[in-house]
N, C-alpha and C positions, 0 to 999 in steps of 0.2 A: 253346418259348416262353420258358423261363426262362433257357435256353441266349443268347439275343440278345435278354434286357431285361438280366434281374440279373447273368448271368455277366457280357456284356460290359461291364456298369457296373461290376463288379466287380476285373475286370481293368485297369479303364481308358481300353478303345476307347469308347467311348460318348460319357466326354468332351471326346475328341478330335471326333470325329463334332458333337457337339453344338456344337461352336464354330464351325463352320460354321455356313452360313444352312439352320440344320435347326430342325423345332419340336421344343415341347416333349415333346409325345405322339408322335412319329416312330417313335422305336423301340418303344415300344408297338403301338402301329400295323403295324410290318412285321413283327413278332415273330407277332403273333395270325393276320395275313394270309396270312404263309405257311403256319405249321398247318393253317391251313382249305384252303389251298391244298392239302396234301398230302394233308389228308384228302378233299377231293374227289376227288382224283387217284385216289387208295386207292377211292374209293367208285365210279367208273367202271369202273376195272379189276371191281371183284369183282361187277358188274351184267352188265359184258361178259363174263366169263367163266362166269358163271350161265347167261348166254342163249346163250352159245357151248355149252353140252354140253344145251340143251334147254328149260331151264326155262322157261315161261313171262315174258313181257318186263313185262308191270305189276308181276306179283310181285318180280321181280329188279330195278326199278327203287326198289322199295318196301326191300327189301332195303340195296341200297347206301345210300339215305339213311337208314337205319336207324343205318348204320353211321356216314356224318357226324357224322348230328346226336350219339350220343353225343359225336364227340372236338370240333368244333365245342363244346360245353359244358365238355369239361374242357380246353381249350385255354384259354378266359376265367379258368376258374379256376386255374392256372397263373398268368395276366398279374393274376391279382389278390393270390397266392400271392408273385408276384415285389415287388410295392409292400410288401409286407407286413416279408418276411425281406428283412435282411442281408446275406446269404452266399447263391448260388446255392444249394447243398446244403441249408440250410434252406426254401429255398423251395420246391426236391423236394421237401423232407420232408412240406412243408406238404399240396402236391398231390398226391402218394402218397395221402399218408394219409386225404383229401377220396375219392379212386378207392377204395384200399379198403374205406371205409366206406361207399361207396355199393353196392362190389359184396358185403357182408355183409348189408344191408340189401335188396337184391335178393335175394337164398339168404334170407334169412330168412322173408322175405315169400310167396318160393314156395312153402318148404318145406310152411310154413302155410298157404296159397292163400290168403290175410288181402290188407287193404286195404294192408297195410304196404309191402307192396314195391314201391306207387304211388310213395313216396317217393322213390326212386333213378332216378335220368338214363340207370343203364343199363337200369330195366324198360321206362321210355320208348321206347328203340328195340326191346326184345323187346315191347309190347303193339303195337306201331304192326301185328303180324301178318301179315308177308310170307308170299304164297302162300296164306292162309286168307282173313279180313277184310279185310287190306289196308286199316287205319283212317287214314286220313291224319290226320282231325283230334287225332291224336298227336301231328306232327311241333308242333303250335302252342305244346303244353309247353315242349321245349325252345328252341323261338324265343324266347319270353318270360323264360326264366330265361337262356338268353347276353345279352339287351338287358340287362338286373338285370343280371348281375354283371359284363360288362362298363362297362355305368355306374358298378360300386363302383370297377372298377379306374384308370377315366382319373378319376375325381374324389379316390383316394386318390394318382394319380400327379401328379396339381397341387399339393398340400397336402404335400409330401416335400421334401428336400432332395435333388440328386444325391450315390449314392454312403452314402446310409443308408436305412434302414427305418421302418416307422413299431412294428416291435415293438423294444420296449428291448432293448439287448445290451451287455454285460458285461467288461472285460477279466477275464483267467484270473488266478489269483495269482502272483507276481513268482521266486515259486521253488516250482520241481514235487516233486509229492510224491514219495517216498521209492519211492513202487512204479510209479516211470516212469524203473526205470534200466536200462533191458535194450531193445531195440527190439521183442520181445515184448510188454512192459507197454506200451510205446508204441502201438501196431499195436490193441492192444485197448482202450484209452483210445479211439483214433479209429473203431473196428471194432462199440463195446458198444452203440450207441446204435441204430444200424440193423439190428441184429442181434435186439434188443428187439425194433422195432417187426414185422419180418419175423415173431419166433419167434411172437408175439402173433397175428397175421394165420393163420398156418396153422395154429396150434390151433386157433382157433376156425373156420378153412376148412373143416378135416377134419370137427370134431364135426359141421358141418353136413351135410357131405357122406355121412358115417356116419349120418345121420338120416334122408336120403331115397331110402339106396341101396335099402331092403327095398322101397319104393313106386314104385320105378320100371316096374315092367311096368304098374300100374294107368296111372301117369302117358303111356307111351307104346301104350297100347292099343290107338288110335285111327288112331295114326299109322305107315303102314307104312316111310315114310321115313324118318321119327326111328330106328326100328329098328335097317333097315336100315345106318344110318350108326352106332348104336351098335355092331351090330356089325363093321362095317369096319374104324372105329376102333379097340375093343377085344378084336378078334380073337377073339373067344367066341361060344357057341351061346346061351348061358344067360345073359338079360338082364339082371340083377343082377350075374354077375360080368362083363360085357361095359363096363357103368358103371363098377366099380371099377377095370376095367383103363384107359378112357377118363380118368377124371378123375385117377387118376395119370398118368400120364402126360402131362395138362396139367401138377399138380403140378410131375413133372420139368423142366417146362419154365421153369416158373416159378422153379422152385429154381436154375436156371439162370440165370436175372436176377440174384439175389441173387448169386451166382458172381463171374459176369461184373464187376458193379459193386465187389464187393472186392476183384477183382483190378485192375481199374482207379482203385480207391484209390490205387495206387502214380504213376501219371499224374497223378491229381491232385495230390497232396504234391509231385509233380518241377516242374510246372508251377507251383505255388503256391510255389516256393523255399522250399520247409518239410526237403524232403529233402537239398539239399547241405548246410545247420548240422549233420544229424545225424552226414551218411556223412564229413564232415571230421573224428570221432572214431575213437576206434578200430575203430569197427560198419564189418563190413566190407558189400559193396555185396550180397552174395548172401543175406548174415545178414539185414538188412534188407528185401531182396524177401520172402526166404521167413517172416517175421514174417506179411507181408500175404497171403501161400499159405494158410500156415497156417488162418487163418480164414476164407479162401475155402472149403478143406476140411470145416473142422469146424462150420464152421455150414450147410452144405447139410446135411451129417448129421444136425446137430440139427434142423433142419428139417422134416425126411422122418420122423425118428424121430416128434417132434412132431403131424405132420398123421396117419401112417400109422398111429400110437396112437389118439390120438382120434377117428379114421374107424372102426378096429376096434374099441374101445370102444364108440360109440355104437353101430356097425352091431350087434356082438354081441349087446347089451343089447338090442335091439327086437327081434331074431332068439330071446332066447332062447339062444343058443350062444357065447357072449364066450372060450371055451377053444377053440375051433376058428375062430371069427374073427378074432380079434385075429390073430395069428400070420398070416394069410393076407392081410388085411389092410398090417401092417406090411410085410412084406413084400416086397408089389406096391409100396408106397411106397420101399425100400430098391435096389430092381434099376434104379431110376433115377439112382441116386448115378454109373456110370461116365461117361453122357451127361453130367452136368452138370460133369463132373471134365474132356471133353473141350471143351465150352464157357471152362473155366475157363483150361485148356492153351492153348487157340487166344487168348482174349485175352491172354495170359504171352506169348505168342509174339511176338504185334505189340507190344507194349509193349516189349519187350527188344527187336526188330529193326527195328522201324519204328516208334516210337514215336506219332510226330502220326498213324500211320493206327490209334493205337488203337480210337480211335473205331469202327470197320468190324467189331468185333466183336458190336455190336448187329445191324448186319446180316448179317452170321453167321448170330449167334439167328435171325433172321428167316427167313434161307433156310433153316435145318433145319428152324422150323417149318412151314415150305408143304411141303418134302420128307418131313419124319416124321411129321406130325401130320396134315395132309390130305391129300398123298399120295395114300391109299385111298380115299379120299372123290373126289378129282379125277380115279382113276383113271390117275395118273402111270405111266409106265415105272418098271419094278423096280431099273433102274441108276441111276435117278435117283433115287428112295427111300433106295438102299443110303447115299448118300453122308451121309446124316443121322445121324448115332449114337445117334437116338431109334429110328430102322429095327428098330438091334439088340438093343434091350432087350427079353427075354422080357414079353410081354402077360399079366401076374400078374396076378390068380387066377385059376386053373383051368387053365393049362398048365403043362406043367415044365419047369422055372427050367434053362436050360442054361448053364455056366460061361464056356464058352468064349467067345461072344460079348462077354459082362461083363468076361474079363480081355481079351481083344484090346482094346476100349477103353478097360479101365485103363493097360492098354501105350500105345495111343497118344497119353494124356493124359502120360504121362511124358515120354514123347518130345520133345511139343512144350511140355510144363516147362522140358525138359532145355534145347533150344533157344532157349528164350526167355531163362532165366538167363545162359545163353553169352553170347547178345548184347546182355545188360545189362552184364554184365564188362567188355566190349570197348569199347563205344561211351560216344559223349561224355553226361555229363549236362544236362539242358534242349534 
């Protein structure tokens, strides 16, 4: 959504477009339309492939719209995210941070079984009860909160000007400070901000997650499916550590995002004509990718460190054992750094060789995770698992950690580093 409101008013097509016999609200209008569109789409597939392996057809219908209505909800907010900010990027910022806070608020509220976690758009689609209750009159929450804030969006995009926002924004000062004279201090100047918000998010992920692992066998007692699928996903006998192996390894995934998006930092500065002023200095073009590597790198780590501490911390501390947990904990958080190092690789690659198909590395992420993450669950062929590099990360804790896998996909995150820098060298800029 924010992609074809704010980006392209950002860029400039919009205005072009708009001069035409288009209205005001147009792009508003096809921006949100399509989303819904996708996410219907998304919500078809995953009904029909529910009922394709058995499930029941009301439940699996109850299901996919489960899954609408979340993104339906944060799709609006997005196009009200986009009226809002400036700058594409803040307007992510905006809507990110709207999702993560819903989905802390969800965990929070579970954790607690409290009324709290009524709050959040995404309990909405987990109360609505696919395959149990089956409550429909859920879905009417989030009908009425997309009319609401779709309403905020097209009356705050009447009341705008094209081409600005309605939150205040600032020029920088006329000469940079002192510790932005290296394309390292640059790269983290642009890198610090989202880096915060991420580091924030999975600390308090984790804590959560370390606070509900010891209660998990009560929590799935019931359900021999949930079990089951605990253990598919997390490769264990032992239901506690079958959760900690499952929810990192979403983790991984997630840390993944973060990857992916700072290495595609680099596209964005090329596209935004921020990166030829720099590389016209003496910064050569490789020193300057690998600024933005760099903390592609080192903040997944911190990341993992972050969540996989405070998951072991809390787990510890309610176990009683924080000298035997932590450590097993962190861990299982740390054996997912090569996955996300090949996520990372794989966008460096199309960026340096194909640059306009960087984009496609989201869909990447996407196809490892239907191939690594449910896979097991879908009962995929094993050759087609393999191709995920989530396949090959040891299912920590409670198995043992084997190297081999770990460094073959730190090898192949080099590789296609190595590749992607090449054909940054080579080829033209913009």
């Amino acid at each position: 959504v924010v992609r074809h409101t704010r980006g392209d008013e950002e860029a400039g097509r919009l205005e072009l477009v708009g001069a035409g016999v288009v209205g005001r609200y147009a792009a508003l209008s096809a921006g949100v339309l399509i989303a819904w569109l996708a996410d219907a789409l998304l919500a078809v597939l995953v009904c029909a492939g529910l009922v394709a392996i058995g499930m029941p057809t009301v439940g699996s219908i109850a299901f996919g719209l489960a899954w609408f209505a979340a993104g339906a909800v944060f799709a609006v907010v997005a196009a009200t995210a986009a009226q809002l900010a400036q700058s594409a990027r803040l307007a992510n910022g905006i809507a990110f941070a709207v999702l993560g806070l819903a989905f802390l608020i969800r965990a929070a509220g579970d954790a607690a079984q409290s009324w709290l976690s009524w709050l959040s758009p995404i309990a909405w689609s987990q109360q609505l009860r696919p395959f149990a209750d089956n409550r429909w009159w859920v879905l009417a929450l989030p009908v009425l909160l997309v009319v609401i804030v779709a309403a905020i969006a097209y009356a705050l995009a009447g009341h705008r000007d094209l081409g600005v926002g309605l939150l205040p924004s600032h020029p920088g000062p006329a000469v940079g400070a002192p510790g932005l004279r290296s394309p390292l201090a640059l790269a983290w100047r642009l890198q610090r901000g989202p880096m915060a918000g991420w580091a924030a998010g999975f600390l308090v992920y984790g804590a959560v997650l370390g606070g509900v692992a010891d209660g998990v066998t009560d929590l799935v007692r019931d359900s021999k499916g949930t079990r089951d699928i605990l253990v598919e996903m997390g490769g264990q006998k032992g239901l506690v550590d079958a959760f900690i192996a499952t929810v990192m390894g979403m983790l991984g995934l997630i840390v993944s995002v973060y990857a992916v998006q700072a290495v595609l930092r680099l596209r964005v500065e090329e596209t935004g004509q921020r990166a030829e002023p720099v590389l016209a200095t003496r910064v050569g073009r490789i020193r300057w990718a690998m600024s933005h590597v760099t903390f592609a790198v080192v903040g997944s780590v911190v990341l993992l460190v972050l969540a996989g501490f405070s998951a072991g911390l809390v787990h510890g501390l309610r176990v009683h054992d924080v000298g035997h947990q932590l450590p097993r904990v962190l861990g299982a958080a740390l054996v997912q750094l090569p996955a996300a190092f090949v996520l990372a690789g794989v966008a460096l690659l199309l960026f340096g060789l194909a640059p306009r198909l960087a984009v496609a590395s989201w869909g990447v992420l996407g196809a490892f995770l239907l191939l690594g993450q449910l896979g097991p669950v879908l009962k995929l062929a094993q050759w087609a698992m393999d191709i995920s590099p989530f396949t090959h990360v040891p299912k920590a804790p409670g198995t043992a950690v084997v190297a081999t896998p770990l460094l073959a996909l730190c090898v192949v995150a080099m590789l296609l580093a190595a590749a992607g820098f090449a054909g940054f060298r080579e080829r033209d800029i913009g």
